[in-house]
VOTI-689417 format. One record per residue (C-alpha): residue number from 1; residue in one letter; chain; x, y, z. Coordinates in Angstrom, 2 decimals, decimal comma. Example, Ala and Ser with C-alpha at 12.3 -4.5 7.8 and 13.67 -1.06 7.14 Angstrom:
% VOTI-689417
   n res chain      xx      yy      zz
   1   a     A   12,30   -4,50    7,80
   2   s     A   13,67   -1,06    7,14
% end
This chain:
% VOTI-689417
   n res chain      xx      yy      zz
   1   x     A   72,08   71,46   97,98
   2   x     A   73,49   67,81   98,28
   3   x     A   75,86   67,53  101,07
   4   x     A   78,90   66,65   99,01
   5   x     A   82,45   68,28   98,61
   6   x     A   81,69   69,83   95,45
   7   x     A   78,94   71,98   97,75
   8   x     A   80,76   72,65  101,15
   9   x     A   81,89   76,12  102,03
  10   x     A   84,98   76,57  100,92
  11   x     A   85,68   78,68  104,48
  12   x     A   85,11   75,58  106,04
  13   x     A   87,30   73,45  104,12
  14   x     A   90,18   75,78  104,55
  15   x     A   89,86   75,21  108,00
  16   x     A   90,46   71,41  107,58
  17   x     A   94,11   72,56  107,31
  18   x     A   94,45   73,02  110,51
  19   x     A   93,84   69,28  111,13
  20   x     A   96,32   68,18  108,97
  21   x     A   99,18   70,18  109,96
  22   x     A   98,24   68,82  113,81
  23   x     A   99,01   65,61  112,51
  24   x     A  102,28   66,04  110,61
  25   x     A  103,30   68,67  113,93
  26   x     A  102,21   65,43  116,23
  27   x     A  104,32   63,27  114,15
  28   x     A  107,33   65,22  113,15
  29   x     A  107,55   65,92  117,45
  30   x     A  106,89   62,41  118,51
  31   x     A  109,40   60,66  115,83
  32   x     A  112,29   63,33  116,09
  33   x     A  114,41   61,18  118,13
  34   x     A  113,30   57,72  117,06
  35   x     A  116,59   57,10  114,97
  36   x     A  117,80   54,88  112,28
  37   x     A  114,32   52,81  111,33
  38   x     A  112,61   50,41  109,51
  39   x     A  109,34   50,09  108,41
  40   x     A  107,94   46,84  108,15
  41   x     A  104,47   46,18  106,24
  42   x     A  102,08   43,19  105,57
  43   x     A   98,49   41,57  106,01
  44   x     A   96,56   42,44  109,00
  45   x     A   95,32   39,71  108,48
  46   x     A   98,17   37,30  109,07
  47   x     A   97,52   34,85  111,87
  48   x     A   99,98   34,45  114,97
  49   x     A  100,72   30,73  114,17
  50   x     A  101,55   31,15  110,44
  51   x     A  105,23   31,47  109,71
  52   x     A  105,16   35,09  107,96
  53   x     A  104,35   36,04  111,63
  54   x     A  107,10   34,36  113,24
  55   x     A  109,58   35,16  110,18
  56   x     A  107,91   39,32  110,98
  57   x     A  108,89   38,40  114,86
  58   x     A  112,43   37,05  114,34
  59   x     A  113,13   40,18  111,42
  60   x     A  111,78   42,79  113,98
  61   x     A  114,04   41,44  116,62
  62   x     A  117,50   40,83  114,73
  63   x     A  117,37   44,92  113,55
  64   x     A  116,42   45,90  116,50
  65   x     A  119,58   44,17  118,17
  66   x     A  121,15   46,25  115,26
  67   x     A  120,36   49,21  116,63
  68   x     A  117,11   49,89  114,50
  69   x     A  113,62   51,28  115,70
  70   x     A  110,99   49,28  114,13
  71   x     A  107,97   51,43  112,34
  72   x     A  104,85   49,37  111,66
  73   x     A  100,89   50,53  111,24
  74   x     A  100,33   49,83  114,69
  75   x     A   97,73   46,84  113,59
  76   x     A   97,16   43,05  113,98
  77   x     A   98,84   40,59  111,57
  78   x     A  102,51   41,56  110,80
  79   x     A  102,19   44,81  112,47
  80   x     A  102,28   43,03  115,27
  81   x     A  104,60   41,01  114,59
  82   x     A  107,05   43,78  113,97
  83   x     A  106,34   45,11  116,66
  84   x     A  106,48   42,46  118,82
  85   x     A  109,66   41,65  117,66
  86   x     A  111,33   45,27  118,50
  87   x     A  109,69   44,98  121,89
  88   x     A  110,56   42,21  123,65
  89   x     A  114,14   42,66  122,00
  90   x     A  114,13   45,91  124,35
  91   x     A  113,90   48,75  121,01
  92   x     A  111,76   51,59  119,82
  93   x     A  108,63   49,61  118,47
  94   x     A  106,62   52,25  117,08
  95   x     A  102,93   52,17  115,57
  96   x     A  101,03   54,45  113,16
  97   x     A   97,38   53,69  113,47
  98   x     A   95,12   54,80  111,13
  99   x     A   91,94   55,65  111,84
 100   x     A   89,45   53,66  109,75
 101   x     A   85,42   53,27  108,79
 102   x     A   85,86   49,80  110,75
 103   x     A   87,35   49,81  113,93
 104   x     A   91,40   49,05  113,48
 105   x     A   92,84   47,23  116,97
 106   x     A   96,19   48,39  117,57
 107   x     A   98,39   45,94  118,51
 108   x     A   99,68   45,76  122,21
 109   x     A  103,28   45,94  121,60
 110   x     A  103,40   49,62  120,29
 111   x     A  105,90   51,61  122,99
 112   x     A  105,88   54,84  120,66
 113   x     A  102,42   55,49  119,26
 114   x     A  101,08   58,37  116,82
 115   x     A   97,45   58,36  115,71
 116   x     A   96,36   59,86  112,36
 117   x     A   93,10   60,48  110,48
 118   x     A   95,33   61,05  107,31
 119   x     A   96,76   57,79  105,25
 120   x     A   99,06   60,65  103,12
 121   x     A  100,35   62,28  106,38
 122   x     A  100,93   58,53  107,70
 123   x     A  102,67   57,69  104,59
 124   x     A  105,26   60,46  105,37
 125   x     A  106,41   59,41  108,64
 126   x     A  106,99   55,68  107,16
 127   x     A  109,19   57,13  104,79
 128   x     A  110,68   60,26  106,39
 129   x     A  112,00   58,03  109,41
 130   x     A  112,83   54,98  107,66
 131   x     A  116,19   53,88  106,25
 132   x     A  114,80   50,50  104,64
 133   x     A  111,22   48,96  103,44
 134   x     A  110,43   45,15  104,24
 135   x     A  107,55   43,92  102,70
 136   x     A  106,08   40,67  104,31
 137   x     A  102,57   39,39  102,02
 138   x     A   99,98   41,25  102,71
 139   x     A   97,24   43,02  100,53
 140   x     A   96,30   46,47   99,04
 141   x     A   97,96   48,20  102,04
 142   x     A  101,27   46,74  101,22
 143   x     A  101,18   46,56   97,57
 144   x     A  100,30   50,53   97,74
 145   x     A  103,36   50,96  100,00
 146   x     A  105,41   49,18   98,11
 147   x     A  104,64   50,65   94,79
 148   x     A  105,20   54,13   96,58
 149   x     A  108,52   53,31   97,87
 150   x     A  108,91   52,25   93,70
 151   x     A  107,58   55,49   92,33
 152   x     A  109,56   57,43   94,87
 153   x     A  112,80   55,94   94,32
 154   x     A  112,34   55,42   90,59
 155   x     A  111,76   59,08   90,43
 156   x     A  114,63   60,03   92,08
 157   x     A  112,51   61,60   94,66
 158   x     A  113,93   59,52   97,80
 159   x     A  117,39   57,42   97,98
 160   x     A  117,76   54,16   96,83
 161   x     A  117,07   52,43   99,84
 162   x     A  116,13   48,98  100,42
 163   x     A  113,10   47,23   99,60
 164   x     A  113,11   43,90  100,70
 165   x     A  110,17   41,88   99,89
 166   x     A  110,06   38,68  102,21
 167   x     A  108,41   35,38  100,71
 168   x     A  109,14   34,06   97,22
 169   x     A  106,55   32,51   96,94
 170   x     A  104,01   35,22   97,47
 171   x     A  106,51   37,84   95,72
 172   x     A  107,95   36,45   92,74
 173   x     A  104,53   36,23   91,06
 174   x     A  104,55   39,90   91,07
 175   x     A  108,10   40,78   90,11
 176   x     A  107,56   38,17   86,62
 177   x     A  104,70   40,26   85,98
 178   x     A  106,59   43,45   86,10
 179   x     A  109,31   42,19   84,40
 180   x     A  107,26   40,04   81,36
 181   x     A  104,13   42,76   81,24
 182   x     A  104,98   45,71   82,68
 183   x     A  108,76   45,75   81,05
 184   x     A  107,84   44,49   78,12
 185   x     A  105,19   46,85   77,33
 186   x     A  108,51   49,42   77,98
 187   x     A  106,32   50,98   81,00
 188   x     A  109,20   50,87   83,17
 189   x     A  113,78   50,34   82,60
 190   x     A  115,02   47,18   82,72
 191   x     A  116,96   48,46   85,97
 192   x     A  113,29   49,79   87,68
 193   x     A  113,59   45,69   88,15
 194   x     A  116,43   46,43   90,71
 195   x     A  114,88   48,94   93,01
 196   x     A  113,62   45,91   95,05
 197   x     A  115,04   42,52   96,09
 198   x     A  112,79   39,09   96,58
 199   x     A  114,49   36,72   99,81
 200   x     A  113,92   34,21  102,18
 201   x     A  116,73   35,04  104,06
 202   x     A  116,12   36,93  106,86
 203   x     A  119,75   37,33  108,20
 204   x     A  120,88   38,32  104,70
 205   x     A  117,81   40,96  104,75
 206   x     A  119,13   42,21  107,69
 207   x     A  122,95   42,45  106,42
 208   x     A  121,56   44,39  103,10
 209   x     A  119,97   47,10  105,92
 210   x     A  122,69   47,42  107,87
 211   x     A  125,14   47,90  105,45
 212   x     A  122,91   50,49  103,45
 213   x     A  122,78   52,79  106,67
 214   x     A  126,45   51,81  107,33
 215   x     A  127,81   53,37  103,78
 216   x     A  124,77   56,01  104,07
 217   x     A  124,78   56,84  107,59
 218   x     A  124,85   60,67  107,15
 219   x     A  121,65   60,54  104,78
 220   x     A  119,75   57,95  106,52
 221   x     A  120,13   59,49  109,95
 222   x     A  119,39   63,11  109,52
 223   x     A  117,53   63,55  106,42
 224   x     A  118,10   66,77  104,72
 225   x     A  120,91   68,36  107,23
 226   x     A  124,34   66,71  106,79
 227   x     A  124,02   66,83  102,16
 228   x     A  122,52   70,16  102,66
 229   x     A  125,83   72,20  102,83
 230   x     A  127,31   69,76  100,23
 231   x     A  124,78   68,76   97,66
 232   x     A  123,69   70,82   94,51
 233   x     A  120,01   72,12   94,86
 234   x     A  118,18   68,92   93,22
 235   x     A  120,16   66,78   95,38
 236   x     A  119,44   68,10   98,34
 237   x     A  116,89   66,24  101,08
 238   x     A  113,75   67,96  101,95
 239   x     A  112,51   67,58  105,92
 240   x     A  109,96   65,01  104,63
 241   x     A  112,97   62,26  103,68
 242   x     A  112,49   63,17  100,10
 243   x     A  114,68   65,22   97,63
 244   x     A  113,70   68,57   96,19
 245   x     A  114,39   67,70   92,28
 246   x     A  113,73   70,99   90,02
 247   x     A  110,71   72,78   88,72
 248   x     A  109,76   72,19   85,17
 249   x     A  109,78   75,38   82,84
 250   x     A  107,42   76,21   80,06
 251   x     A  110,08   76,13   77,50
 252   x     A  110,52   72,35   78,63
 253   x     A  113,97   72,95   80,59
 254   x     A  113,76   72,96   84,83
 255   x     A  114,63   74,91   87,37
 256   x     A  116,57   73,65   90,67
 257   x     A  114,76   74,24   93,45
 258   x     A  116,70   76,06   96,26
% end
């Protein structure tokens, strides 16, 4: 028989699990103590001489003096740059590489480093450990953590964190599309268009962050401890940085899950 998932043993493909519970165990361990963070995404393929790099730099190194770790994916482009920027500004630069068909280089400026085979378990570290999203331009990669961070927070299934997207120019293309497209087609609220705000301004980025985890410092620091006592069921934060919401019922109600 053809050698494709459909055929494989399913004895063997139980097994897999096994792998992917290394990696979330590996990450979980390594990141426990990273603290208040940001995760910072964008092109790979972002030269060191453009300004998005230097902006990624400058970003990286004003939250870090804030008292933020920096979470990138541990590539070239931005990823560097972010990390670069927590680095040399003496913070937690941390880098989730990814292992890929083509060879990924991680960037040299990674001091906390986890490896994964698994772009879901990856995605849950970026948003378990995170407090904010900035979005420099960048391609699929970004876009498809951007729209996550979107679907999550839409849902209700994470707080309403911030998204910063940095770059106008690049940006604002997108969010008239949502707005005359996607909006108008009633796909999406008129406040889904708030979940995410378009700057420049890196210094007023970084004063959106900082007073986010200032007014939410018990959530954003110990996900799913400190509301556990004093939330309702559906409000309450799950270890992976997201909230537990309720189980729908065949009669159309919900449950809370507990």
């Amino acid at each position: 028989m053809p050698n494709t998932p459909a055929y494989r043993d399913a004895s063997q493909e139980t097994w897999r699990m096994f792998r992917i519970l290394a990696e979330f165990v590996e990450g979980f361990d390594i990141l426990a103590n990273v603290g208040p963070a940001v995760s910072i995404f964008g092109s790979a393929r972002t030269d060191r001489n453009h300004p998005a790099y230097q902006d990624a730099v400058r970003l990286a190194d004003m939250l870090t003096r804030r008292g933020f770790a920096i979470i990138t994916g541990g590539g070239p482009g931005i990823m560097e740059a972010g990390n670069k920027g927590a680095a040399e500004a003496g913070g937690k630069s941390v880098g989730l590489n990814i292992s890929l068909p083509h060879e990924q280089k991680s960037n040299p400026f990674q001091n906390i480093e986890v490896n994964f085979h698994y772009f879901f378990a990856r995605k849950v570290m970026f948003v378990k450990y995170a407090v904010a999203y900035v979005c420099f331009p960048g391609g699929f990669g970004t876009l498809d953590e951007f729209f996550e961070s979107m679907t999550l927070i839409q849902t209700g299934k994470a707080p309403r964190f911030p998204v910063l997207l940095i770059g106008s120019d690049y940006w604002n293309p997108l969010a008239n599309w949502l707005r005359d497209h996607v909006l108008a087609r009633g796909c999406i609220s008129s406040g889904d268009l708030d979940l995410f705000h378009v700057t420049d301004d890196l210094e007023h980025a970084v004063d959106l962050i900082d007073d986010y985890f200032t007014q939410h410092r018990e959530l954003a620091a110990h996900p799913g401890s400190a509301m556990e006592a004093t939330q309702p069921p559906e409000a309450r934060m799950t270890a992976e940085g997201t909230l537990y919401g309720k189980h729908m019922r065949r009669d159309g109600g919900s449950d809370a899950r507990p």
